[in-house]
KEVEX-539479 format. One line per 8 residues: their letters; for each residue z, x, y of C-alpha. Coordinates in pm, 1 decimal. Example, Ala and Ser with C-alpha at 12.3 -4.5 7.8 and 13.67 -1.06 7.14 Angstrom:
residues 2
AS> 780.0 1230.0 -450.0 | 714.0 1367.0 -106.0
end
This chain:
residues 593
XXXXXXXX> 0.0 0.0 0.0 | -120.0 144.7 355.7 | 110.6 194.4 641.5 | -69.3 -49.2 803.4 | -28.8 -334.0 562.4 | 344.8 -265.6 501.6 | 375.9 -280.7 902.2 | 176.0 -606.5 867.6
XXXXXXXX> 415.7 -755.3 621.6 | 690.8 -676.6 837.2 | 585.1 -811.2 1134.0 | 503.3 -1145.1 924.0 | 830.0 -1145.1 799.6 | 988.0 -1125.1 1137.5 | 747.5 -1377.8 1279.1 | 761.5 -1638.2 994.5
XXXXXXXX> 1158.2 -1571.1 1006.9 | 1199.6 -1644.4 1403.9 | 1010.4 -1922.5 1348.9 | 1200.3 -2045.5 1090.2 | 1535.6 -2008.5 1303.7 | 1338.1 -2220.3 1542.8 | 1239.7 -2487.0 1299.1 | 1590.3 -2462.0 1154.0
XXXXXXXX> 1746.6 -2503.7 1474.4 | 1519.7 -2829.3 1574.5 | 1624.5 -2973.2 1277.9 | 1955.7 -2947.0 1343.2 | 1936.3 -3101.0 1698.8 | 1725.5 -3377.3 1555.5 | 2025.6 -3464.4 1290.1 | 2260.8 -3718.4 1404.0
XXXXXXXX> 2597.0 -3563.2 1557.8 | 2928.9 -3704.9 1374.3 | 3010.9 -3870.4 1745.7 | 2656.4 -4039.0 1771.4 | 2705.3 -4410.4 1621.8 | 2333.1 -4457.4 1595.0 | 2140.2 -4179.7 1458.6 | 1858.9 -4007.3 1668.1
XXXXXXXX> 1590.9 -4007.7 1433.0 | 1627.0 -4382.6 1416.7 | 1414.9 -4424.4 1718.4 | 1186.9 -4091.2 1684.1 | 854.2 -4103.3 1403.4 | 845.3 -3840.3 1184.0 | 488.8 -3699.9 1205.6 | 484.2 -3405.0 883.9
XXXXXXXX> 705.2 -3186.5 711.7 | 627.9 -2813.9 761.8 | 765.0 -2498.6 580.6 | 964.6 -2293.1 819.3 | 879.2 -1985.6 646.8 | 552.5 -2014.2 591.9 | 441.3 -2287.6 854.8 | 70.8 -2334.4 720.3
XXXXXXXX> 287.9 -2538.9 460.3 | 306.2 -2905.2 573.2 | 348.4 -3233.4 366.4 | 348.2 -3570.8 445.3 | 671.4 -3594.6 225.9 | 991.1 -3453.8 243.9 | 959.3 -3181.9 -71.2 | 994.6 -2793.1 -109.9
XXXXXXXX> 754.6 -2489.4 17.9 | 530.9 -2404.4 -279.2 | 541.8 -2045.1 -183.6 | 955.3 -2006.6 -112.0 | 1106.0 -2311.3 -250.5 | 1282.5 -2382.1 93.3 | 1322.7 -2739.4 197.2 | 1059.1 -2887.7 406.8
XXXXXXXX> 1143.0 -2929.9 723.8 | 1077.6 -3256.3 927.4 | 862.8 -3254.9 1280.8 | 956.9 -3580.8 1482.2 | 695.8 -3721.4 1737.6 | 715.1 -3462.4 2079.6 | 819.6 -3209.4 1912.6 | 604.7 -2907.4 1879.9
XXXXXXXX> 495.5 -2766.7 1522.9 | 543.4 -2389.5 1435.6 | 288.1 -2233.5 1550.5 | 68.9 -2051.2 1317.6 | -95.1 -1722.2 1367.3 | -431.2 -1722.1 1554.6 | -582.3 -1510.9 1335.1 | -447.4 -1708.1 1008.3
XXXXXXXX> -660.9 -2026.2 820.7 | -433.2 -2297.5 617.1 | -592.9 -2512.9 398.4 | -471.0 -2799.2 190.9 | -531.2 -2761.1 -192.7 | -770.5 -3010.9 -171.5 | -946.2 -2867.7 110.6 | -927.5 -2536.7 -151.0
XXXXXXXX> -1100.2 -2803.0 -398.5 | -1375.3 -2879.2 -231.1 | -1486.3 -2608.0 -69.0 | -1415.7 -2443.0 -446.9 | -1292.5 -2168.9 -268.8 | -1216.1 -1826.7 -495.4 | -1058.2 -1516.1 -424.2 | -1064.7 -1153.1 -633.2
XXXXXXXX> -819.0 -847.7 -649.8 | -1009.4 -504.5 -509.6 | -1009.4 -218.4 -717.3 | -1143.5 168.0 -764.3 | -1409.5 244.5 -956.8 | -1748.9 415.7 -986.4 | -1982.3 226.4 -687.8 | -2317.0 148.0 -882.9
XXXXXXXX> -2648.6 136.1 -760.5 | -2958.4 67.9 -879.8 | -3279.6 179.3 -694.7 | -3657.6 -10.9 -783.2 | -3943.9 175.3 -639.1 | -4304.9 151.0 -684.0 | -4582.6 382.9 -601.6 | -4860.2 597.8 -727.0
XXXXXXXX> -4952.7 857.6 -990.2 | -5179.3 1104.4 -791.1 | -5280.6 1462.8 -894.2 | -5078.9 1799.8 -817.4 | -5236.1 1928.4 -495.0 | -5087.5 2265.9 -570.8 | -5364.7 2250.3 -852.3 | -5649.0 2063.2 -688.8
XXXXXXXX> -5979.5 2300.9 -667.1 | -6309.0 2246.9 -468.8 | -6603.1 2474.5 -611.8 | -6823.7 2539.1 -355.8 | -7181.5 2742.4 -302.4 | -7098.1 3084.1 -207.8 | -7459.1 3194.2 -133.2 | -7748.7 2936.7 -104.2
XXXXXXXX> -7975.7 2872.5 -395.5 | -8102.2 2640.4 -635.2 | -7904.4 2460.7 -976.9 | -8125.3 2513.0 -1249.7 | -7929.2 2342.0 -1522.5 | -7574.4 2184.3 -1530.4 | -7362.0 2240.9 -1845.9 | -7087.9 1968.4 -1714.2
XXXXXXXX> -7293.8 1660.9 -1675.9 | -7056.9 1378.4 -1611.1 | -6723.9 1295.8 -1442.7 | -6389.9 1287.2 -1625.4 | -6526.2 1623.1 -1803.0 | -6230.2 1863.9 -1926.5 | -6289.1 2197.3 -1843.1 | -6107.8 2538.4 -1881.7
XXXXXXXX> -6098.2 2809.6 -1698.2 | -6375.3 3015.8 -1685.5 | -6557.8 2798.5 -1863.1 | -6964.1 2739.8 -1700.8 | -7056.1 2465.1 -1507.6 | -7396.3 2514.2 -1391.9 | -7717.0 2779.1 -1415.8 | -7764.3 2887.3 -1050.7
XXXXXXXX> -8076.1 3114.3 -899.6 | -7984.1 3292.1 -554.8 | -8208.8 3600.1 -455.3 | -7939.1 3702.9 -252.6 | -7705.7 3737.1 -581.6 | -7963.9 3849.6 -761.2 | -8004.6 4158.4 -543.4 | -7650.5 4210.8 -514.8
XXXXXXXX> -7639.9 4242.3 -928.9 | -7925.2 4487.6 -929.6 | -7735.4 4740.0 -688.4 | -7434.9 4695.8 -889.2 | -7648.2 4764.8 -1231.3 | -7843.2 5055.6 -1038.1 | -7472.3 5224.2 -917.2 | -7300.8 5166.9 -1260.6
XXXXXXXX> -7636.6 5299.6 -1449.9 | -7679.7 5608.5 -1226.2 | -7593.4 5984.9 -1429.7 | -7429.5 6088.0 -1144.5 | -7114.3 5894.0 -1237.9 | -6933.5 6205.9 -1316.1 | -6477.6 6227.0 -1217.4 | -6632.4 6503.5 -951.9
XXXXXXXX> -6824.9 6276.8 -801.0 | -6512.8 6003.9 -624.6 | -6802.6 5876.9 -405.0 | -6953.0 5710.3 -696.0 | -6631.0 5485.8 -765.9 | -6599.0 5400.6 -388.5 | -6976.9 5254.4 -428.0 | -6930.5 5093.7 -766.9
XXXXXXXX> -6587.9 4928.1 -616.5 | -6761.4 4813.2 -279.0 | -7046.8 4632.9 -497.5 | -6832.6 4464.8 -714.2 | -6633.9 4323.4 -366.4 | -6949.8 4226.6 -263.4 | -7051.7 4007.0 -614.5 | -6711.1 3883.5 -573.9
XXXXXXXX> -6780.3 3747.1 -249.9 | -7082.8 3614.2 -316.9 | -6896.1 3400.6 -631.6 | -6887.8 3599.1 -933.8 | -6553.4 3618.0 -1100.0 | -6396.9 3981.8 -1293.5 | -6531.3 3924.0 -1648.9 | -6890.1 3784.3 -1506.4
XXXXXXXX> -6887.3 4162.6 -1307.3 | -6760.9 4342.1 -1623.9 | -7005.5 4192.7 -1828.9 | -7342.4 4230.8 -1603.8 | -7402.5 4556.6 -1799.1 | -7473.2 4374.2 -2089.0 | -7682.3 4123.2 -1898.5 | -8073.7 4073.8 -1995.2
XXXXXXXX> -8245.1 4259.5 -1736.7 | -8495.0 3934.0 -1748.5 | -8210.6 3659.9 -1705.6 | -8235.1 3606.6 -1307.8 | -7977.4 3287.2 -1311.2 | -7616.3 3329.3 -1315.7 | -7348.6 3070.1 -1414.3 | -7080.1 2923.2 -1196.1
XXXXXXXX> -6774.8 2842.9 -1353.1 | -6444.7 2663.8 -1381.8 | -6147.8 2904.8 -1164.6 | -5905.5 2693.2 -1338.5 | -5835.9 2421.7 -1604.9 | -5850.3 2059.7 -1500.2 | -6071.0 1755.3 -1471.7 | -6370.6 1741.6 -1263.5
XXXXXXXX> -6317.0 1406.7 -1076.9 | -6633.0 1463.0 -845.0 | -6959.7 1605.6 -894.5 | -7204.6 1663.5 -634.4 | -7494.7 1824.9 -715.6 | -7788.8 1750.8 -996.0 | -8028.2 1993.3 -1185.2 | -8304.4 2144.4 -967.9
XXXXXXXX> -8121.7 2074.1 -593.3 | -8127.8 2365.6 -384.2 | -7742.4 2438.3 -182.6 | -7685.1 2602.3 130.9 | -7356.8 2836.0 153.5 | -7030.6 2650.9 153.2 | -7192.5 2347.7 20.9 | -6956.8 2181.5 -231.4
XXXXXXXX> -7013.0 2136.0 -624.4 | -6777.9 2004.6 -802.6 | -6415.5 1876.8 -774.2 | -6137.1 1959.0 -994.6 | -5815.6 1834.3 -1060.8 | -5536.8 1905.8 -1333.6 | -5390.3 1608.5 -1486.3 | -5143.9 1780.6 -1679.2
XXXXXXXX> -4847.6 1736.4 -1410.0 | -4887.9 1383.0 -1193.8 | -4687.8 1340.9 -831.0 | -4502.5 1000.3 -879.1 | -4516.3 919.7 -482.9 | -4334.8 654.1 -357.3 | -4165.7 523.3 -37.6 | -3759.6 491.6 8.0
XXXXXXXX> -3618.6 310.8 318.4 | -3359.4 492.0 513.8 | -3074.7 284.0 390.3 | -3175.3 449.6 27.6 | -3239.7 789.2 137.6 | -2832.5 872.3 116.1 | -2848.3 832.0 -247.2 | -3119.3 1031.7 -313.3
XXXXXXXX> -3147.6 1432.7 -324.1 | -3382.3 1664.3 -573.0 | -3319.2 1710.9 -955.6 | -3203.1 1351.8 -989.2 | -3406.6 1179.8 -1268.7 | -3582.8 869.2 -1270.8 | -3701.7 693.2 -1513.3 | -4129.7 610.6 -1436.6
XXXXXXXX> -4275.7 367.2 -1628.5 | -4693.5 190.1 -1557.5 | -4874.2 -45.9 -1689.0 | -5159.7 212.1 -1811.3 | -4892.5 333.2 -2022.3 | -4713.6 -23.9 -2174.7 | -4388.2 59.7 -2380.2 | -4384.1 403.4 -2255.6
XXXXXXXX> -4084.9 541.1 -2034.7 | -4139.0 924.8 -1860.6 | -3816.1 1081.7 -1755.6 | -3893.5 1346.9 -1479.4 | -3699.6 1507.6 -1164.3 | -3727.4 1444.5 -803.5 | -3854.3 1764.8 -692.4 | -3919.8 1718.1 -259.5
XXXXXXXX> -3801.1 1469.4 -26.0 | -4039.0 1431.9 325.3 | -3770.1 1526.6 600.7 | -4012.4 1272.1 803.4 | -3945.5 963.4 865.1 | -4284.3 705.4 908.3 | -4240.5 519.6 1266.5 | -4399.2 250.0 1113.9
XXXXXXXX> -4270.3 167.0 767.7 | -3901.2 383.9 834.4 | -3916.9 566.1 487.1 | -4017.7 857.8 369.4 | -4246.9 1025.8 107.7 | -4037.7 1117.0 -220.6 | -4210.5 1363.2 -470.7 | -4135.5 1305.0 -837.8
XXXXXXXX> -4334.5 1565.6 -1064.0 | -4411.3 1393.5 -1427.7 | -4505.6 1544.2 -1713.6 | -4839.3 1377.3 -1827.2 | -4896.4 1502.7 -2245.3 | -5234.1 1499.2 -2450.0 | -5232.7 1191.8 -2673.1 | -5401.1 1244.8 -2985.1
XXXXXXXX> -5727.9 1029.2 -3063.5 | -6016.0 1058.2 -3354.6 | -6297.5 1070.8 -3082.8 | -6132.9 1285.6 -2807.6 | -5829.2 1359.9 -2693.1 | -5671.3 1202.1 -2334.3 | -5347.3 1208.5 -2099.7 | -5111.9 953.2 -2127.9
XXXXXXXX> -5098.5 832.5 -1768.8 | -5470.3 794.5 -1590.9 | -5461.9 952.4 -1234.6 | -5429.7 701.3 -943.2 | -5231.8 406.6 -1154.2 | -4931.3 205.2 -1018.7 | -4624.8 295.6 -1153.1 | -4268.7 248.5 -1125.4
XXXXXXXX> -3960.9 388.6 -1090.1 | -3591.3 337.8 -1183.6 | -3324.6 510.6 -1009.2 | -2940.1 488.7 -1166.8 | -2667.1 633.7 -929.1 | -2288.2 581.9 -923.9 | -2028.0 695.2 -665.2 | -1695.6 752.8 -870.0
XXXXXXXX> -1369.4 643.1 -761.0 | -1446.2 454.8 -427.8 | -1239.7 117.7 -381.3 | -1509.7 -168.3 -359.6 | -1548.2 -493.4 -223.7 | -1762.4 -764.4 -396.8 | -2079.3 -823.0 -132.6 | -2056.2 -1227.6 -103.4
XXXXXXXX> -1662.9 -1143.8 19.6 | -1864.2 -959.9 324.6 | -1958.4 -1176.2 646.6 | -2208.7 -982.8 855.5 | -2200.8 -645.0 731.2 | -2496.7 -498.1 934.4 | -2276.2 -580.0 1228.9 | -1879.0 -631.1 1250.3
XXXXXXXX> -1814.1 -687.3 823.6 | -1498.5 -857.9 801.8 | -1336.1 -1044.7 492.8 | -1127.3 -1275.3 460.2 | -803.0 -1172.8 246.2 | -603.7 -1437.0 41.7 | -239.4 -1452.3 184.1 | -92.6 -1741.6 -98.5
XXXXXXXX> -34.9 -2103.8 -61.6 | -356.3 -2186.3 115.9 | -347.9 -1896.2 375.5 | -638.6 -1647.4 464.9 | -624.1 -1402.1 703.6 | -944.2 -1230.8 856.4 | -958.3 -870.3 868.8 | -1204.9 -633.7 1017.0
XXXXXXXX> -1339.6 -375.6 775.1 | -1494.6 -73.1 782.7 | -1805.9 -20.6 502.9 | -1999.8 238.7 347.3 | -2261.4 260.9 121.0 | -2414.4 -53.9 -56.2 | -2403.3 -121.4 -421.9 | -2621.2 -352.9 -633.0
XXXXXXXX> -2286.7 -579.1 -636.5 | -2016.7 -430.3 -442.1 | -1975.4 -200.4 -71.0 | -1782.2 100.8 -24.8 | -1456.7 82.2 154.8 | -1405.2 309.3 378.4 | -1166.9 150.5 570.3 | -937.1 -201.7 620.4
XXXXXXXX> -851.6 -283.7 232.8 | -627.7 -171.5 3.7 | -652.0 -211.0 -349.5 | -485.1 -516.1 -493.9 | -570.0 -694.0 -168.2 | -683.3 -983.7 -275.5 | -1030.2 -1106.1 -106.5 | -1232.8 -1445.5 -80.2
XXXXXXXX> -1554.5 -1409.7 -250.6 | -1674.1 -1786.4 -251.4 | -1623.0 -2063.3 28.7 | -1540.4 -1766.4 253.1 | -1857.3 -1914.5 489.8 | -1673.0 -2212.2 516.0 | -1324.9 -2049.5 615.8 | -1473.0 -1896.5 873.1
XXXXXXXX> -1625.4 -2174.9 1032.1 | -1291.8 -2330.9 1055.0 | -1169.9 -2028.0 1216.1 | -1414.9 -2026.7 1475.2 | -1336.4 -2419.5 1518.6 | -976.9 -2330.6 1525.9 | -994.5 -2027.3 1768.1 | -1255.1 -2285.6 1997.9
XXXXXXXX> -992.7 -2605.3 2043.6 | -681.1 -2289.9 2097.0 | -967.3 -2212.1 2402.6 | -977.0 -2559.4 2494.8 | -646.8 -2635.4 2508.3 | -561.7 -2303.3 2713.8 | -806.8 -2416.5 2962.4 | -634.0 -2740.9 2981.2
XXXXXXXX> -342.4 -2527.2 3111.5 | -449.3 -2333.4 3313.0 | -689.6 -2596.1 3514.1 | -573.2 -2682.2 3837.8 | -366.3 -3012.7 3881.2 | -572.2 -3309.5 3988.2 | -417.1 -3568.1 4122.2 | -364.7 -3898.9 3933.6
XXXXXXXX> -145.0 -4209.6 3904.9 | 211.9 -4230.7 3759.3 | 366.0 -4594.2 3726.1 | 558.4 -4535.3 4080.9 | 227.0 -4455.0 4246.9 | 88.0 -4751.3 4507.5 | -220.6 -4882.8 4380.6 | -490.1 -4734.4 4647.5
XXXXXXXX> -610.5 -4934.3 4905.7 | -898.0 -5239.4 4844.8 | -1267.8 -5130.0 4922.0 | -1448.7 -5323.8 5114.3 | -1870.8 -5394.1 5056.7 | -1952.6 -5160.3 5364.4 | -1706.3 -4888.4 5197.2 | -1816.7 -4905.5 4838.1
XXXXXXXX> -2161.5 -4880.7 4995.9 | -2082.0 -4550.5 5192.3 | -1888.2 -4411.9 4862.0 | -2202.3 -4479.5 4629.3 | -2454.9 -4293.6 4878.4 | -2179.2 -4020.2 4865.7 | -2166.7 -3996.1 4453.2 | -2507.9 -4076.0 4487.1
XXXXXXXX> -2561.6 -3734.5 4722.7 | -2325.3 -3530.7 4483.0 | -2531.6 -3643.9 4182.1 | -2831.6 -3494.4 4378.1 | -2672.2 -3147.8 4350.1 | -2580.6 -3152.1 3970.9 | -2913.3 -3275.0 3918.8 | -3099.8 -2948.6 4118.3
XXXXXXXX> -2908.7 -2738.9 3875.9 | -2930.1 -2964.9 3580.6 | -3325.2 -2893.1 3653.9 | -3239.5 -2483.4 3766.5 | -3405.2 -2532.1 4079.4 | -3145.5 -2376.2 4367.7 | -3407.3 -2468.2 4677.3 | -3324.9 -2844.8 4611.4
XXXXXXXX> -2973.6 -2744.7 4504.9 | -2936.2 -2590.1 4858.1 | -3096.7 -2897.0 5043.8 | -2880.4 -3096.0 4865.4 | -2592.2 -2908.1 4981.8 | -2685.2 -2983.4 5319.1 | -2660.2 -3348.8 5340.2 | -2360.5 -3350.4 5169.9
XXXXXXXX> -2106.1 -3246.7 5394.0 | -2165.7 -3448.9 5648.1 | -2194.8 -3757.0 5431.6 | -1866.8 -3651.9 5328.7 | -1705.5 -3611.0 5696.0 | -1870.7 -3963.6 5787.2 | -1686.7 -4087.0 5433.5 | -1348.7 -3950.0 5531.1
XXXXXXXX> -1300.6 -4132.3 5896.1 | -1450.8 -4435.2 5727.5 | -1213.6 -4436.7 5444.0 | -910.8 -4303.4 5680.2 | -904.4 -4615.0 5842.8 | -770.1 -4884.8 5571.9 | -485.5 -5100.2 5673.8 | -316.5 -5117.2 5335.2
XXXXXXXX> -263.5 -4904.8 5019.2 | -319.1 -4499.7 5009.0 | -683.5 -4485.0 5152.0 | -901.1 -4352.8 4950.1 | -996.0 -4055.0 5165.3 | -710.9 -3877.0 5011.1 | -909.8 -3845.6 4711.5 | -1217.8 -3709.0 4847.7
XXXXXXXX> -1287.1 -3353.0 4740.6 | -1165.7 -3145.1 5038.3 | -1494.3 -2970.6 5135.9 | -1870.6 -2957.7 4997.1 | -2003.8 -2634.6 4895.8 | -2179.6 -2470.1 5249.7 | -2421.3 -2179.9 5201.8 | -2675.1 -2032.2 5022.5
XXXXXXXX> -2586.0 -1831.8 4683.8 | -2765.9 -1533.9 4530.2 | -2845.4 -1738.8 4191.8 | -2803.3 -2034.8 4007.7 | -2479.6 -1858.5 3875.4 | -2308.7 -1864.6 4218.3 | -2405.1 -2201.4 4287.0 | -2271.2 -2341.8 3965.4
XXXXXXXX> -1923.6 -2194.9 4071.4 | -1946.6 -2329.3 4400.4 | -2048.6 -2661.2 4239.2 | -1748.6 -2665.0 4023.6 | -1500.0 -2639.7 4244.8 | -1597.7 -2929.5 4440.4 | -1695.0 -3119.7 4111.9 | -1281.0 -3128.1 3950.9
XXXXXXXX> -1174.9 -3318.7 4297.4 | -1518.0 -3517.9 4261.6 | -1466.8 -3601.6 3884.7 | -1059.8 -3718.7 3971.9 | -1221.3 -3967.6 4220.3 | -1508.2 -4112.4 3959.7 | -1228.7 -4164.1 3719.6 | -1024.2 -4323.9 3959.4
XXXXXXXX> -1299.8 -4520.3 4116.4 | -1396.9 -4658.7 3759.7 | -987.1 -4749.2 3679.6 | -967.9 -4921.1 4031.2 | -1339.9 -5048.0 4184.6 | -1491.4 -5300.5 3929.3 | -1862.0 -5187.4 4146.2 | -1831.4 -4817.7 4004.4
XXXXXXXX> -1790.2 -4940.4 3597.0 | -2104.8 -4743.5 3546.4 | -2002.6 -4418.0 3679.2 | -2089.5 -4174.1 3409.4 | -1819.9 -3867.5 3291.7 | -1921.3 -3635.7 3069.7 | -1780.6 -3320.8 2943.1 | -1940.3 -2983.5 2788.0
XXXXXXXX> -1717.5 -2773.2 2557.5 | -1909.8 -2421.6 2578.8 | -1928.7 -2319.2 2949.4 | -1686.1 -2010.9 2940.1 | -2003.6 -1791.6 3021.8 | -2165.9 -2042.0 3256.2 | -2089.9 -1851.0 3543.1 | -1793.4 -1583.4 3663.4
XXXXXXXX> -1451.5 -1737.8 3622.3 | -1572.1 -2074.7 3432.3 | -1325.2 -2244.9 3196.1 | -1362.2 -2320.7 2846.5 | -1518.2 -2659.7 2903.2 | -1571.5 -2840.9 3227.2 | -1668.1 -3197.6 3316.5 | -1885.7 -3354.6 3577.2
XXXXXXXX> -1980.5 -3705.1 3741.8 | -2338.5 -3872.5 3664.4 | -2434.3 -4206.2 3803.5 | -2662.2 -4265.7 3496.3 | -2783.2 -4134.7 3149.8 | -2872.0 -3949.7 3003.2 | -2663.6 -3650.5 2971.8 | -2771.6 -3352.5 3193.1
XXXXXXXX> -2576.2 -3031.7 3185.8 | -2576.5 -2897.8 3549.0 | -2369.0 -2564.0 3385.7 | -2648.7 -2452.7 3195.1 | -2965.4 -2652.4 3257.3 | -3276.3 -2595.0 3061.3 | -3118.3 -2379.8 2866.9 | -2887.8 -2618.1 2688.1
XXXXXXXX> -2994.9 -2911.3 2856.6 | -2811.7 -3188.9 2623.4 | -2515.2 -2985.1 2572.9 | -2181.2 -3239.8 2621.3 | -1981.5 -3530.8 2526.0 | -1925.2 -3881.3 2741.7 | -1568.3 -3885.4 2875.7 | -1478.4 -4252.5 2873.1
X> -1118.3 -4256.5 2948.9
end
């Protein structure tokens, strides 16, 4: 168990016992007193009965706490329950039921992880050979007629006339036949050496030069052959086409070794280095598995795809046949590959207990008795069923791997009324009627007629930003103040009850503003006093029944300093949110109280 958890525990303990005291000590007060002849609770409803240790707990019986066996304590009508922890979930076990929640413990163990690639079988470039004309002339014959031809090294490939080699073999013949080839004589080795450089150059290999001497002094062709063993994949020339120098010949590859190439993402490149094994299997080859090594990994990433080029060099054998013998992979075919890692000894996490691991992973742990707690995580690397902890968990924790989705949308439901409600606080007080308040004064027809211009004026502005057009927001802004100074004398002047120019919002908002951002927050603040009178208006003036309230539950980022939720006066529907406008248009609730 980390330090941090134990320090966790403790600091539940504490918490769930302070509030226990609390709940302990409500009870008590709500008990009847030996003096009282009528008991308290007679009068007060008992709402639920709550756990004082473990206040997620609650019952609509009296009974004991499933998790401590302490007796459930009652919570009468006005008084408030123990709070719970905001970052805590309870859920009744039927609520558990149906969203068939499930938890696991974590352990250690070896983090598995299985990689599928797919790619090509191409040739080893290391061995990949063009033959090309080395002096012009003319192909008199081919010996290697077709493509797909196995050749060895040193093996011909084609009868070739070139005067120019032709004369190049005489001088050589004339300097090797000449007496004068005596060990006194060192000049004669320098010219015999500088001729055979020169046949060399002009595309004759070591034994062709060592055997010229034996050559038919009537033979004028000379062969071109294989440098190496392979597989001429490309021919270009036919018999009797003359060639220029550097004009190519044939093409040859060596299918004895294939590249396995294949793309990895960067998320896969961690678990990959060279000499790991993988296991390539194709469909030119069914049944058959070829284990080889990763032998290069491209240190380049494509801008494009984001992976890079991995090398895996596979042995490709001679299967044995009654007509002619062939490889067991063909070059170019799609193949596969089959990676098998582990990490040993890392504590994992199942993936479905993971909510958005690209971004902030957290988990939800299960606390007992219908409690989860969320907790941030740290991750590392990705398994085919579980992540790497790195940091958060501990093993034993115990995690929710199914419903988890759900529990968090209650949390996020949860933490959203706690907003609400602190809002509610921390608004300013508007004013309203208590039973000793004097009903406000009678309207007459001229002075509900002045009022509904007024609302009328003020329903201009929400409507300019309902729309996000400031101009008309700002013209609107000018009629309204003095409309509302004309109001106010009008209003001041009623005989009897509190005139109703004591609820009239106590300015209009003056100005221009930079953005529809400042003029929302202007709007606001003279929209609460303007709301308070609607309400009021609607309560106490049968000709304003129709006055419209509604209320939108989101506008913390409307604009700098906004509340959780705000409210605003329409004369009509439908619902247009002047906090956020296009944007979320329909966003609210009617208040009809």
């Amino acid at each position: 168990m980390t330090p941090r958890l134990i320090a966790l525990l403790l600091a539940t303990a504490v918490l769930a016992a302070a509030a226990g005291w609390t709940a302990a000590q409500r009870f008590q007060r709500s008990r009847p007193s030996e003096d009282t002849s009528a008991p308290a609770s007679a009068t007060r409803k008992i709402l639920f009965y709550q756990s004082a240790m473990h206040p997620w707990i609650k019952s609509d019986q009296p009974g004991k706490c499933t998790i401590c066996g302490m007796d459930l304590t009652p919570v009468f009508e006005g008084d408030a329950a123990i709070p719970l922890d905001p970052g805590l979930v309870a859920l009744g076990s039927n609520a558990i039921s149906v969203l068939n929640v499930h938890s696991v413990s974590l352990q250690r163990g070896p983090l598995q992880r299985t990689l599928r690639v797919a790619g090509t079988l191409e040739d080893d470039e290391t061995r990949h050979r063009f033959i090309s004309a080395a002096v012009p002339g003319r192909i008199e014959d081919l010996f290697v007629t077709y493509v797909g031809a196995d050749v060895t090294a040193g093996q011909p490939l084609a009868r070739f006339y070139s005067p120019m080699l032709l004369e190049a073999e005489r001088q050589f013949l004339a300097i090797h036949a000449s007496p004068t080839h005596t060990a006194t004589r060192p000049d004669w080795e320098v010219l015999r050496s500088a001729s055979a450089t020169r046949l060399r150059q002009l595309g004759l290999t070591e034994f062709q030069i060592e055997q010229l001497p034996s050559k038919n002094a009537t033979n004028a062709f000379s062969d071109i052959v294989a440098p190496a063993g392979g597989t001429v994949i490309e021919r270009f020339v036919f018999p009797g086409q003359y060639v220029m120098e550097g004009e190519k010949l044939f093409e040859i590859a060596d299918f004895s070794t294939l590249w396995f190439l294949f793309d990895a993402y960067e998320q896969d490149l961690p678990w990959l280095e060279p000499g790991q094994e993988i296991d390539v299997t194709s469909p030119a080859a069914p049944g058959k598995t070829f284990r080889a090594p990763i032998r290069f990994i491209d240190p380049n990433i494509s801008d494009s795809t984001r992976s890079a080029k991995i090398r895996v060099e596979v042995p490709n054998p001679v299967l044995a046949s009654k007509t002619s013998p062939r490889r067991a992979l063909p070059h170019r075919a799609f193949a596969e590959g089959l990676v098998r890692l582990a990490v040993p000894d890392v504590l994992l996490v199942p993936r479905s207990a993971i909510l958005s691991p690209a971004q902030n992973p957290v988990v939800y742990l299960d606390r007992g008795g219908g409690l989860y707690e969320q907790r941030a995580i740290r991750l590392g690397r990705l398994g085919d069923t579980d992540f790497e902890v790195l940091e958060g968990l501990a093993p034993d924790d115990r995690v929710v791997v199914q419903g988890n989705l759900l529990i968090d949308a209650q949390a996020q439901l949860n933490q959203t009324l706690r907003a609400a409600e602190q809002a509610d606080h921390q608004a300013p007080a508007l004013p309203t009627a208590s039973a000793s308040t004097p009903p406000p004064a009678a309207l007459s027809v001229e002075e509900s007629a002045s009022l509904r211009k007024f609302l009328a004026d003020a329903d201009g502005m929400r409507a300019a930003l309902a729309a996000d057009d400031l101009p008309a927001f700002h013209r609107a802004t000018e009629s309204i103040a003095p409309r509302l100074e004309s109001l106010r004398q009008t209003l001041s002047a009623q005989p009897t009850g509190i005139p109703w120019a004591e609820r009239l919002p106590r300015s209009a908002p003056s100005g221009s503003h930079a953005d529809l951002r400042a003029a929302r927050k202007a709007y606001h603040a003279f929209s609460l006093p303007l709301v308070a009178l609607a309400k009021q208006l609607r309560s106490h003036a049968s000709d304003f029944k129709d006055v419209k309230i509604f209320r939108c539950p989101m506008t913390a980022e409307a604009f700098e300093g906004a509340p959780a939720r705000a409210e605003w006066m329409q004369l009509s529907s439908p619902l247009r949110n002047p906090w956020f406008g296009a944007e979320m248009l329909e966003c609210g609730v009617e208040v009809r109280e």
